[in-house]
LUMLUMVO-510454 format. One record per residue: residue in one letter; x negated, y negated, z of N, C-alpha, C in turn. Coordinates in pm, whole numbers, padded with zeros to 5 digits, always signed. Example, Ala and Ser with C-alpha at 12.3 -4.5 7.8 and 13.67 -1.06 7.14 Angstrom:
# LUMLUMVO-510454
A-01319+00569+00780-01230+00450+00780-01320+00330+00780;S-01285+00225+00708-01367+00106+00714-01290-00003+00787;
***
This chain:
# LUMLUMVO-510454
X-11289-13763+08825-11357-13662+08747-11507-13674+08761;X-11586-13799+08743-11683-13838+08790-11781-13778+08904;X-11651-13759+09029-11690-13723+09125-11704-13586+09156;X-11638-13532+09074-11654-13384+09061-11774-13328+09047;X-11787-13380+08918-11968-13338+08807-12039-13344+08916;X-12051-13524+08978-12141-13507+09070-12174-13434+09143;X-12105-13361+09228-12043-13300+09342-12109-13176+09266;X-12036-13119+09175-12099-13005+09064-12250-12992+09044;X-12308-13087+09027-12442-13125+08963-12547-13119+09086;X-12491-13181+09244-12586-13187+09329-12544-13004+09400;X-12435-12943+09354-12456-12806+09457-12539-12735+09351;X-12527-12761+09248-12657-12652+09172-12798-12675+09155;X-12815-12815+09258-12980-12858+09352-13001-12794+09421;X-12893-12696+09511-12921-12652+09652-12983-12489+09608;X-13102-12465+09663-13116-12325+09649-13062-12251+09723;X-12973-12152+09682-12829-12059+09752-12927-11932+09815;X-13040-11928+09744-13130-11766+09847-13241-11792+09843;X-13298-11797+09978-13436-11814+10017-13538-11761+09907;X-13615-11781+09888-13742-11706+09815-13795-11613+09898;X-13826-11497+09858-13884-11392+09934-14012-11429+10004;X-14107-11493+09960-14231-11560+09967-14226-11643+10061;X-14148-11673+10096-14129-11837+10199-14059-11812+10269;X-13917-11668+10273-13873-11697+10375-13873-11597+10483;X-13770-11549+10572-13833-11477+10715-13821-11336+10692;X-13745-11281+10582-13719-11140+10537-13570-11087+10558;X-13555-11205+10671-13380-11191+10750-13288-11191+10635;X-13304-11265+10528-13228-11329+10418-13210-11207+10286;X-13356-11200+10305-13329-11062+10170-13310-10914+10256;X-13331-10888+10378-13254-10761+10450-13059-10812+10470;X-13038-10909+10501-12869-10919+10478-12832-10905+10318;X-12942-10951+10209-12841-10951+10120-12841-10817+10045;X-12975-10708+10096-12936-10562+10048-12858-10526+10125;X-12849-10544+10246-12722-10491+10348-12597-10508+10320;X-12541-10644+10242-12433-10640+10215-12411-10606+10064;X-12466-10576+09994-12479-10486+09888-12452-10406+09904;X-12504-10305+09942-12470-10141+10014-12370-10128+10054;X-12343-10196+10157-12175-10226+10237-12058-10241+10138;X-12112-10288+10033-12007-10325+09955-11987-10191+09853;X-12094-10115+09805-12104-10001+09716-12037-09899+09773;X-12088-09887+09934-12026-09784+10058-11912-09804+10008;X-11833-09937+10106-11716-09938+10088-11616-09926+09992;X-11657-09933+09857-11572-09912+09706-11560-09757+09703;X-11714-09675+09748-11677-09529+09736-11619-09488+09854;X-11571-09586+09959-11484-09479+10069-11351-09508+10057;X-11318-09609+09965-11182-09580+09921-11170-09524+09799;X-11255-09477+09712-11220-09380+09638-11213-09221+09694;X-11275-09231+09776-11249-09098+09889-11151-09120+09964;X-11070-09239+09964-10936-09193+09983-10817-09192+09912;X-10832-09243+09814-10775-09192+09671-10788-09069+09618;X-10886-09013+09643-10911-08890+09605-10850-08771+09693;X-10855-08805+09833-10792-08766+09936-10584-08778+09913;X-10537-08880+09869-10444-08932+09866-10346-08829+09752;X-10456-08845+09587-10475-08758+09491-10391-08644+09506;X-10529-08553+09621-10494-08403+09701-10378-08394+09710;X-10318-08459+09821-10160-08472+09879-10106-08451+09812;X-10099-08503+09734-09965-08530+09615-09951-08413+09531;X-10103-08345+09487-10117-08209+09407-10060-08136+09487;X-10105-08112+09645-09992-08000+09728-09858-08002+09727;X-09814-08156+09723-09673-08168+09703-09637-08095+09600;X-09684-08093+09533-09577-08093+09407-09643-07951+09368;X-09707-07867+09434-09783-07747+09341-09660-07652+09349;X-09555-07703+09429-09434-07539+09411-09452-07404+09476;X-09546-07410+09577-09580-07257+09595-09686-07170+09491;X-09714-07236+09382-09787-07194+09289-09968-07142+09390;X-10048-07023+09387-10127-06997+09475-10277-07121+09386;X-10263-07119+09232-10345-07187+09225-10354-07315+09217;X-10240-07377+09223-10228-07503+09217-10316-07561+09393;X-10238-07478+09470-10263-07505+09619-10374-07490+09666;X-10470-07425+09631-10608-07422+09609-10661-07521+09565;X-10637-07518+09459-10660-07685+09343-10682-07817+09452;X-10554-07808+09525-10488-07932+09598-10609-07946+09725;X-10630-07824+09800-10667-07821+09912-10797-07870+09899;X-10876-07809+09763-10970-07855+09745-11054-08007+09710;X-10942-08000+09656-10944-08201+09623-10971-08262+09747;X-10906-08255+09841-10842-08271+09955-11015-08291+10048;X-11046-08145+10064-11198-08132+10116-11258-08193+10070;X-11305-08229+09940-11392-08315+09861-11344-08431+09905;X-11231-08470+09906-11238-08612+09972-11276-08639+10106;X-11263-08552+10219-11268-08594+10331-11401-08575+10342;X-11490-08476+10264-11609-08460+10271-11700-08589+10181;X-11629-08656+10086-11694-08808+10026-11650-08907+10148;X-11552-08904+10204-11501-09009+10327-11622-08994+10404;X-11658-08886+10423-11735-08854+10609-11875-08929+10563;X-11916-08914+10427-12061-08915+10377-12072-09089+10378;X-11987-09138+10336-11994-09276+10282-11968-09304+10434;X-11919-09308+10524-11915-09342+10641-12031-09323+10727;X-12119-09201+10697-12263-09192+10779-12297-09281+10682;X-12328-09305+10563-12453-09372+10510-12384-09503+10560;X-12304-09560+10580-12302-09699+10615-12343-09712+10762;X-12326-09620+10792-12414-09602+10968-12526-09633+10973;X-12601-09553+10894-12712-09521+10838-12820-09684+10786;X-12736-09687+10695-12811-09785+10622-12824-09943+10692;X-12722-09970+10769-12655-10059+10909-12808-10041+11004;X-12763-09929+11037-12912-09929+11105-13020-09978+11130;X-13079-09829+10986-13230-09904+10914-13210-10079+10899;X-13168-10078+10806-13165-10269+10792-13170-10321+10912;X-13084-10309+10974-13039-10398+11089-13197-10369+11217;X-13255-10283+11246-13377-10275+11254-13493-10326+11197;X-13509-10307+11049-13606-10380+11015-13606-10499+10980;X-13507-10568+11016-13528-10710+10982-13497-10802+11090;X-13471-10745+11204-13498-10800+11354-13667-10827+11395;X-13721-10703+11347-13849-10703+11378-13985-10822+11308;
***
């Protein structure tokens, strides 16, 4: 148990993120990068949930004209949140990945 604390006690000596001030910029451009990446990626599977959603409303709309509308539209909105969250991770990949080479 002893050895634990220790073990415990010396990793919360180690500083886990560079200081902005001191270090090369590499450190704080990966860690907004993977921030983003991570925000991207939560909303491009809700764009496919939302997408998924759609489906299921067409299934089941019966021939009904407004339901199927309803459905189709869901449907667009998702593939149109899919496409968006997929450029901005292009996007933002990029920029970052540019300015912090330099």
């Amino acid at each position: 148990m002893k050895d634990i604390i220790t073990t415990f006690a010396m990793d919360l000596e180690k500083p886990t993120i560079n200081p902005v001030a001191g270090g090369t910029g590499e450190d704080l451009g990966n860690n907004v990068q993977n921030i983003v990446n991570v925000i991207i990626g939560v909303l491009g599977i809700i764009a496919v949930v939302v997408i998924i959603y759609g489906g299921v409303q067409y299934m089941t709309s019966a021939g009904d004209a407004g339901k199927v509308k309803k459905a189709k539209d869901t449907i667009l909105y998702g593939v149109i949140g899919l496409s968006i969250s997929v450029l901005a991770f292009a996007i933002v990949n990029f920029i970052i990945g540019n300015i912090a080479n330099k």
